[in-house]
C-alpha positions in Angstrom: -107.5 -107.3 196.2 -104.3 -105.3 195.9 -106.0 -102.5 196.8 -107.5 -103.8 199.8 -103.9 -104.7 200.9 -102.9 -101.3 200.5 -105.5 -99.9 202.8 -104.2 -102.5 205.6 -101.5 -100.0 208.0 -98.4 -101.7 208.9 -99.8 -105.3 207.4 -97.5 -106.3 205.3 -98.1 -108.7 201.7 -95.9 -111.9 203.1 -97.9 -111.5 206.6 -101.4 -111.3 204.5 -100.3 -114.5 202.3 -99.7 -116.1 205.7 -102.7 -115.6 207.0 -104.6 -117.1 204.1 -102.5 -120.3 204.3 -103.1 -120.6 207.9 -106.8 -119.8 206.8 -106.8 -122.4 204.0 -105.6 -125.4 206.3 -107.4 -124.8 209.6 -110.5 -126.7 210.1 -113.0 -124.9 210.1 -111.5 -121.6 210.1 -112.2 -118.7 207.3 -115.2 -119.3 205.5 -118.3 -122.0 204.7 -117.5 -125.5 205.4 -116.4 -128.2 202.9 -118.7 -131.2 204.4 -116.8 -134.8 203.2 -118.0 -138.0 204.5 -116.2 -141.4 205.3 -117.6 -145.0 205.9 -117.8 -144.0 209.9 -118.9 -140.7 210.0 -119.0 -137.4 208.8 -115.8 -135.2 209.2 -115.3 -131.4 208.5 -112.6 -129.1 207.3 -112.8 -125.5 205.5 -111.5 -124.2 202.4 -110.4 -120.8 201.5 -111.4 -122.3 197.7 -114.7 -122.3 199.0 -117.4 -124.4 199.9 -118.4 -127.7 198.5 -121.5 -128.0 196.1 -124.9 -128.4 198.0 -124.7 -126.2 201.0 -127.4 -123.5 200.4 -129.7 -124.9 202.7 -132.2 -125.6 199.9 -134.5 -128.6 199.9 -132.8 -131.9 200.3 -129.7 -130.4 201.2 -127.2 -129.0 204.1 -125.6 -125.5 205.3 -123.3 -124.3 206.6 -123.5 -125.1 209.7 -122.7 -129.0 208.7 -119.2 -127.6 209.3 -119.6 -125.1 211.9 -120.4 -125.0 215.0 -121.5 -123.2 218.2 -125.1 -121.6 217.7 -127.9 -122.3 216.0 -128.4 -121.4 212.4 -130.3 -118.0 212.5 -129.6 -117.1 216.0 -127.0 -114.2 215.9 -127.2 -110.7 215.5 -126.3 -110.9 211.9 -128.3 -112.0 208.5 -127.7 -112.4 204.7 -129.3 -111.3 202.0 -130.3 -111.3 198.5 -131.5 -108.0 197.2 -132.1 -107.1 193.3 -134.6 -109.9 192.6 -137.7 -108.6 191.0 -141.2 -110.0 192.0 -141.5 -111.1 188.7 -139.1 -111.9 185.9 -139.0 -112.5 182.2 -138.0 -114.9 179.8 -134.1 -114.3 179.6 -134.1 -111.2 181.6 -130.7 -110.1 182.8 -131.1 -109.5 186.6 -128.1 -107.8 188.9 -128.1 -109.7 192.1 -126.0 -108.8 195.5 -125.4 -111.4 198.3 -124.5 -109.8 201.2 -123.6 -111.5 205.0 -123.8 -109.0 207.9 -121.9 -110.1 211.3 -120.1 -106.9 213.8 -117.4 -109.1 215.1 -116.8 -111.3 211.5 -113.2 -111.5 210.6 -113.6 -113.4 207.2 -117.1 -113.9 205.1 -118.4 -116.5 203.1 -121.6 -117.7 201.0 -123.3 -120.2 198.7 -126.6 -119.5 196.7 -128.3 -121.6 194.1 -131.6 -121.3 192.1 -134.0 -123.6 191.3 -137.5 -124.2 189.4 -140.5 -126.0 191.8 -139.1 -129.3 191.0 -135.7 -128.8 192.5 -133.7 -128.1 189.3 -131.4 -125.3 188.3 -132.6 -122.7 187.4 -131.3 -120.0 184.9 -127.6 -118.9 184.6 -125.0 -116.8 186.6 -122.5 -114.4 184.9 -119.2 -113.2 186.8 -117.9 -109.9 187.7 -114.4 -109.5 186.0 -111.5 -109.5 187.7 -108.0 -111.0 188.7 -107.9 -112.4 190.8 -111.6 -113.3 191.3 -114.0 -113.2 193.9 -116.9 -115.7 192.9 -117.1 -118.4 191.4 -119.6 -121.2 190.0 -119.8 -124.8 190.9 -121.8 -127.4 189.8 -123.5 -130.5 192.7 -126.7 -133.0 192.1 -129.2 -133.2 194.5 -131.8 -136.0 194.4 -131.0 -136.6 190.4 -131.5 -132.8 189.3 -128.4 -131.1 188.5 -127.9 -127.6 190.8 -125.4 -124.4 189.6 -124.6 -122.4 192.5 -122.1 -119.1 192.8 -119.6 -118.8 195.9 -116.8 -117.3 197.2 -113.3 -117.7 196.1 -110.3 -117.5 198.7 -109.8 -114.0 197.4 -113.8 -113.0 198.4 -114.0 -113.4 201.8 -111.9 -110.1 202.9 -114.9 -107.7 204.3 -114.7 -104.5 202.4 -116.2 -102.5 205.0 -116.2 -103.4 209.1 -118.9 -106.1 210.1 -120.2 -106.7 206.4 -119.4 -108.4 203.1 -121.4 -108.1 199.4 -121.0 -110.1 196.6 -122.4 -108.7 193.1 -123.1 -110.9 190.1 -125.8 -111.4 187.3 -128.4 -114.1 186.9 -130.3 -114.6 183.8 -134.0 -116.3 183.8 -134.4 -119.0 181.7 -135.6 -118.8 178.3 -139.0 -119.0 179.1 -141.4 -119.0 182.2 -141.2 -122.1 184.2 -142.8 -120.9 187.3 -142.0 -119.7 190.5 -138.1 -119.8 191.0 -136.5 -120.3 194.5 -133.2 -118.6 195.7 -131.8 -120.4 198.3 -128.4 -118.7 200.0 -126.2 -119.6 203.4 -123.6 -117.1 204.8 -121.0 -117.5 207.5 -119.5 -114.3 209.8 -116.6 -116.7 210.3 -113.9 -115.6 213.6 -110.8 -117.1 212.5 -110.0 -118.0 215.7 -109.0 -121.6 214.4 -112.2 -123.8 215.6 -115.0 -124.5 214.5 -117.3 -123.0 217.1 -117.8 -119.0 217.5 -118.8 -118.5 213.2 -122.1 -117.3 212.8 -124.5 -118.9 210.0 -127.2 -117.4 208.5 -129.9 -118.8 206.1 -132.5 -116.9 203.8 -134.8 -117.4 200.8 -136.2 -115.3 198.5 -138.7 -115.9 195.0 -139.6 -115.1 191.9 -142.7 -115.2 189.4 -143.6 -115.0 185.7 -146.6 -113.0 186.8 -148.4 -115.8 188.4 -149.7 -113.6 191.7 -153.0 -112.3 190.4 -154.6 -110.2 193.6 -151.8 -109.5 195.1 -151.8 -106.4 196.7 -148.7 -106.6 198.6 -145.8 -107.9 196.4 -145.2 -111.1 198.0 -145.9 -114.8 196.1 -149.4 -115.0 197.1 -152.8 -114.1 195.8 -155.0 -112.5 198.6 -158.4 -112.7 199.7 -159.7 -109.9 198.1 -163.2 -108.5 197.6 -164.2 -105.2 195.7 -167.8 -103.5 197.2 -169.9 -102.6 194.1 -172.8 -100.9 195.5 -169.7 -98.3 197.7 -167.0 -98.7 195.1 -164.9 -100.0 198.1 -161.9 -102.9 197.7 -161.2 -105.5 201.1 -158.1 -107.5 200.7 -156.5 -109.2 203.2 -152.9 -109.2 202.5 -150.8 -112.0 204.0 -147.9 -109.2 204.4 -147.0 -106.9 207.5 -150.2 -104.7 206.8 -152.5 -107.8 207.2 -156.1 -105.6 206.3 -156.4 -102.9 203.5 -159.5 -100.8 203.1 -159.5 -98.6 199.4 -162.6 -96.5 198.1 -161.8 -96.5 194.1 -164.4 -96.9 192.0 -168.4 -96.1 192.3 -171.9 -98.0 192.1 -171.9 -100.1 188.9 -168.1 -100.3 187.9 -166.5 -103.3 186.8 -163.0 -104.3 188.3 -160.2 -104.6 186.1 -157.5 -105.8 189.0 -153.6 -105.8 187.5 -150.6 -104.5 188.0 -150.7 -101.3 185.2 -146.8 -99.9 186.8 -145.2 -103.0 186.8 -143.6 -103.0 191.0 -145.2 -106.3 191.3 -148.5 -105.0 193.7 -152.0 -105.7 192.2 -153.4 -102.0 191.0 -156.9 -100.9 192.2 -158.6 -100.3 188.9 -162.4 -100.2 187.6 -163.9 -100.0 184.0 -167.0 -97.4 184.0 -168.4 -98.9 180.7 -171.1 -96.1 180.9 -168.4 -94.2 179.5 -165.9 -97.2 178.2 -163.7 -95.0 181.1 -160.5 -97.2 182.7 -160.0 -95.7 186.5 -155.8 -96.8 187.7 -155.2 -96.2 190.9 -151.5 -97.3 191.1 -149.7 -98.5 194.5 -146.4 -96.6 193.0 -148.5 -93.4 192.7 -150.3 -91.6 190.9 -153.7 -92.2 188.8 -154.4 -93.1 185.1 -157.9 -92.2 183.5 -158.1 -93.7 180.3 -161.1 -93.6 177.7 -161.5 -97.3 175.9 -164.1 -98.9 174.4 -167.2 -98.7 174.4 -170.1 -100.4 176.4 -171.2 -104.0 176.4 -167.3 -104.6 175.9 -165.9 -107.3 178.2 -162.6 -106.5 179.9 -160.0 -108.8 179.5 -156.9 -107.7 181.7 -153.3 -109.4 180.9 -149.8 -108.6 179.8 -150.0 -108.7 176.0 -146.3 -107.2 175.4 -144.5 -109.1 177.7 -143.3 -105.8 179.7 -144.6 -107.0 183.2 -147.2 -104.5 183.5 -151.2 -105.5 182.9 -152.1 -104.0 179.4 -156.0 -102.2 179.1 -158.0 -104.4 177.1 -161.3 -104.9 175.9 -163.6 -108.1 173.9 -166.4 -106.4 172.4 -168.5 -109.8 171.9 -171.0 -108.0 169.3 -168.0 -108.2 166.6 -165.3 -110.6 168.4 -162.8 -108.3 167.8 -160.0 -107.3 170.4 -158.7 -104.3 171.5 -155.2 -103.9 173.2 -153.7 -100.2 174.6 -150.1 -101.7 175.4 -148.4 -100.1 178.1 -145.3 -100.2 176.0 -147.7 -97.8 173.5 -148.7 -100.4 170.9 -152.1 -100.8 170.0 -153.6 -103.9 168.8 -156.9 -104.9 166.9 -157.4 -109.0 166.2 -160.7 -110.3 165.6 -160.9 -113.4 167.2 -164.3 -115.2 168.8 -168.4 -115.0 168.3 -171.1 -113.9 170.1 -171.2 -116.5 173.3 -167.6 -117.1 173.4 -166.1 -116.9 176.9 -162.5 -115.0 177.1 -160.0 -117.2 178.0 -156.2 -114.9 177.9 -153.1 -116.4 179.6 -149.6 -117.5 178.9 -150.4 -120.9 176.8 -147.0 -120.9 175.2 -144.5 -119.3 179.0 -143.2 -117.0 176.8 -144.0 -114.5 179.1 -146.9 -112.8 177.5 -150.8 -113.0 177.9 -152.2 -115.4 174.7 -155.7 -113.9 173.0 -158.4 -117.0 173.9 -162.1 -118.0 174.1 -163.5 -120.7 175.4 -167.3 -121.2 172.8 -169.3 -123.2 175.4 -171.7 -124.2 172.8 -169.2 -127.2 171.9 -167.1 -127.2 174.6 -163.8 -125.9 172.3 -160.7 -123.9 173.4 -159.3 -121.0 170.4 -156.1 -119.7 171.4 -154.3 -117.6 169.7 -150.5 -117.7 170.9 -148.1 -114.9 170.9 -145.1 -117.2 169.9 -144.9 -117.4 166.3 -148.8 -116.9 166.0 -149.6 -120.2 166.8 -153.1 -120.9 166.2 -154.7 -123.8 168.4 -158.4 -125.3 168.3 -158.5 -128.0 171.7 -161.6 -129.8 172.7 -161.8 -129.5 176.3 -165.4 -129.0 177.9 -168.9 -129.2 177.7 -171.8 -127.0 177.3 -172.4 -124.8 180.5 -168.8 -124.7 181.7 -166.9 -121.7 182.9 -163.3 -121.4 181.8 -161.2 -121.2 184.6 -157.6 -121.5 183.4 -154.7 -121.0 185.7 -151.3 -122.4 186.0 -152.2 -125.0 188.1 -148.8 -127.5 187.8 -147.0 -124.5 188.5 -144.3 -124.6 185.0 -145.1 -121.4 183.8 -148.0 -122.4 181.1 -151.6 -121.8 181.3 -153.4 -124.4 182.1 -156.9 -125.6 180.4 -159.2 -125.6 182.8 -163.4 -125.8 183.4 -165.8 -125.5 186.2 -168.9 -126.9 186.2 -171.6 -125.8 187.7 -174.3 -128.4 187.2 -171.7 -131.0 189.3 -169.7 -128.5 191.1 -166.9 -130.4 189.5 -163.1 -128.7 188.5 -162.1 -130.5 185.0 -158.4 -129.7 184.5 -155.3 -130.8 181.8 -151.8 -130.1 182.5 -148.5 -131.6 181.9 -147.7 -132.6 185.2 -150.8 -134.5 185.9 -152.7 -134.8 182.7 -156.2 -135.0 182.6 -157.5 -134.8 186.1 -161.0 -133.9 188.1 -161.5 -132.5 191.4 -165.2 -132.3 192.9 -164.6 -129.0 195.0 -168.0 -126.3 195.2 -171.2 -126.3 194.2 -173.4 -124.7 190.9 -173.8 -121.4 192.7 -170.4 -120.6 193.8 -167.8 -118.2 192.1 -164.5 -119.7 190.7 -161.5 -117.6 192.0 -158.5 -119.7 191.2 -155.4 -118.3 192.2 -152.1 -119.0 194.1 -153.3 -118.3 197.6 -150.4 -120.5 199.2 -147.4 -118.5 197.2 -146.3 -122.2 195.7 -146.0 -120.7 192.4 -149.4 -123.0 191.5 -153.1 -121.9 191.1 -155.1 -123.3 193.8 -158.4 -124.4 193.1 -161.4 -122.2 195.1 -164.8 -120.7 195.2 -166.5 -117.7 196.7 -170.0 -118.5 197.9 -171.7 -115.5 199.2 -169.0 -114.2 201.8 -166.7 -117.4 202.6 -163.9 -118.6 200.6 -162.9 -122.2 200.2 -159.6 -122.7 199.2 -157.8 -125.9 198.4 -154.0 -125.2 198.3 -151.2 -127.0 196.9 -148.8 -126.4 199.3 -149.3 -129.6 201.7 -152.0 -129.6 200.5 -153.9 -127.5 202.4 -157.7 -126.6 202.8 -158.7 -123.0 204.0 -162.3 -121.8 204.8 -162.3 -117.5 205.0 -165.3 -115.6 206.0 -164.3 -112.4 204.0 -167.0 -110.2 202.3 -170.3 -110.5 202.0 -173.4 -111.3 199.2 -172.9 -109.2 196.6 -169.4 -108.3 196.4 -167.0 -109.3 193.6 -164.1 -111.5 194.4 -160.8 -109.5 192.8 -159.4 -112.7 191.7 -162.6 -113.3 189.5 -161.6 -110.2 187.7 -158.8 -112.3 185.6 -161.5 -115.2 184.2 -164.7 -115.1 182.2 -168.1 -114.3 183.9 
């Protein structure tokens, strides 16, 4: 701070300190408004402490413009926000974050952002940037019951350190383990000084998170797309809910298998096909470049997932001759477990949220789940099922776990278990359709649909909602199928 009053020509300290009183007990004034309530009705002021607890502009609660006035929220020529966040994170990842609220004619800046899990809680921690005096600070609010952490500006953070913007830098650490899809809610103010409340400019923004939940996703936002590959041209469809809205991508030839994932780790679903003529993976990577990579032999089933826990999809086989497993690690460790018979179903996924891919396999014979988990080698044997059924787990209560889950054909009926819900059923498809679960909506939850011979049916659980697609045609393989057992 010293230094910035340095740079200031012919300002001089006493004149500064005056101005921040003057800023400090205006109404309204410097930065993001303190909202305090009486019996009668709701009053304002400002704080050059910074703002009160709850003004983020996430669910169930207020922004900043409860203070200020003058224009809509949104509807200057300014913005804030969050850049640094990662499309998906892992358990107790460190992750630098900068807040930063642009306005040209902003005298004084100011901000609140908080984090929270699908059910409105906090979520994760924030560590400080050192210094004296400081710029940030954490404060703690409830909303609805749940308790909410949320980082701010201090009276001495709300100088701009270059003309018509302001950044703040801190560090947020994910939580222990996966709980889902995480939300970061943040509201900025371009504040005039001009001693009112009208004239400051308010801006709102949100941004997410995954644990890898975003199978298909071929543009690196929270949602799974519609997504066909072509076997008989080796061609991949998607229709991507981003800017691009329509890709088109020859990779891969008559008879390949697709082995969808993200191999590089920026968060976009990979092009990739197994050749088991050869036992031959084909990468095509949306960072760039290619990845040819010999594997296996054939007859073996590929069984895509993060096994490491490095946020990039692992090459990996289930040779069902033997039931043994074979994992080429994209942090170079290679892995052989025998686990499953002959007429097992593969079953992988995060059972235990600590952010890597579990070995599984569903034996339709008796209807039983094996899964191995990564976490301590936990060994579990569930009975969940019946003869005929077609594993179709998913995170479907959106907390970061695999769910078990079966389809089944001879009722068209969905049989799922999860901790949210516990046991439920939900009739949705009939015995010749093609389970594609995945989170379609970008809720962080896998949404139950089929693929029926060109038209998706999708029923979302954001609303809830219920889609009908006519994308592809007889014949082609739905990407999102690539994750579950055939």
């Amino acid at each position: 701070m010293k230094e910035e009053f340095h740079s200031m020509k012919k300002v001089s300290r006493g004149l500064i300190y005056t101005k921040f009183a003057i800023v400090a007990a205006a109404a309204i004034v410097a930065v993001m408004g303190l909202a305090r309530f009486d019996s009668d009705r709701q009053k304002t002021s400002a704080s050059a402490n910074g703002p009160s607890p709850s003004f983020a502009g996430a669910p169930m609660e207020n922004n900043c413009a409860a203070c200020h006035s003058g224009s809509p929220v949104n509807s200057g020529s300014g913005n804030v926000s969050i850049t640094g966040l990662p499309a998906n994170y892992l358990p107790g990842q460190q992750i630098p974050l900068t807040v930063t609220v642009n306005q040209a004619d902003a005298v004084i800046y100011g901000f609140q952002l908080t984090a929270i899990d699908n059910q409105g809680r906090r979520a994760g921690t924030y560590t400080l940037p050192a210094g004296t005096p400081p710029q940030l600070q954490v404060v703690t609010g409830f909303v609805n019951g749940n308790e909410r952490r949320y980082v701010e500006h201090t009276q001495h953070g709300i100088l701009p350190t270059q003309f018509g913007t302001r950044s703040w830098n801190f560090t947020w650490t994910a939580p222990a383990e996966r709980i889902g899809k995480l939300s970061f809610y943040v509201a900025g103010n371009g504040a005039n000084s001009d001693g009112s409340s009208g004239g400051d400019k308010i801006y709102t923004t949100v941004k997410a998170t995954l644990s890898g939940s975003a199978i298909a996703n071929f543009d690196s936002d929270t949602k799974s797309d519609i997504s066909v590959f072509r076997p008989s041209t080796g061609f991949w469809y998607a229709l991507t809910s981003g800017e691009q809205g329509f890709q088109v991508i020859q990779y891969g030839q008559n008879g390949d298998i697709p082995v969808p994932g993200d191999y590089d780790g920026d968060g976009k679903t990979d092009q990739a096909v197994l050749r088991s003529s050869t036992g031959t993976f084909f990468i095509r990577k949306s960072s760039g470049g290619f990845q040819q990579t010999q594997f296996g032999q054939s007859g073996d089933i590929p069984v895509p997932g993060d096994y490491d826990g490095d946020l990039k999809t692992d090459i990996a086989l289930w040779r069902p001759s033997t039931g043994v497993w074979y994992i080429l690690g994209s942090s170079g460790v290679y892995i052989t477990r025998g686990f499953g018979e002959a007429g097992d179903k593969t079953a992988q996924g995060d059972y235990d949220a600590d952010g890597k891919t579990d070995i599984a396999v569903f034996r339709p014979s008796t209807g039983t789940w094996f899964i191995l988990t990564s976490r301590n080698n936990g060994y579990v044997v569930i009975s969940f099922g019946a003869p005929g059924d077609i594993p179709v787990q998913g995170d479907y209560d959106g907390d970061g776990k695999t769910d078990l889950a079966v389809f089944r054909p001879s009722d068209g009926i969905w049989y799922l278990q999860n901790a949210t819900r516990g046991f439920y059923t939900v009739a949705f498809g009939v015995g010749t359709d093609k389970p594609v679960p995945a989170d379609y909506d970008g809720d962080g939850k896998t949404d139950i649909a089929v693929f029926r011979n060109g038209t998706w049916y999708i029923s979302g659980t954001d609303g809830p909602t219920y889609t009908v697609v006519s994308f592809g045609e007889t014949g082609d393989i739905p990407v999102a199928s690539g994750y579950i057992s055939e």
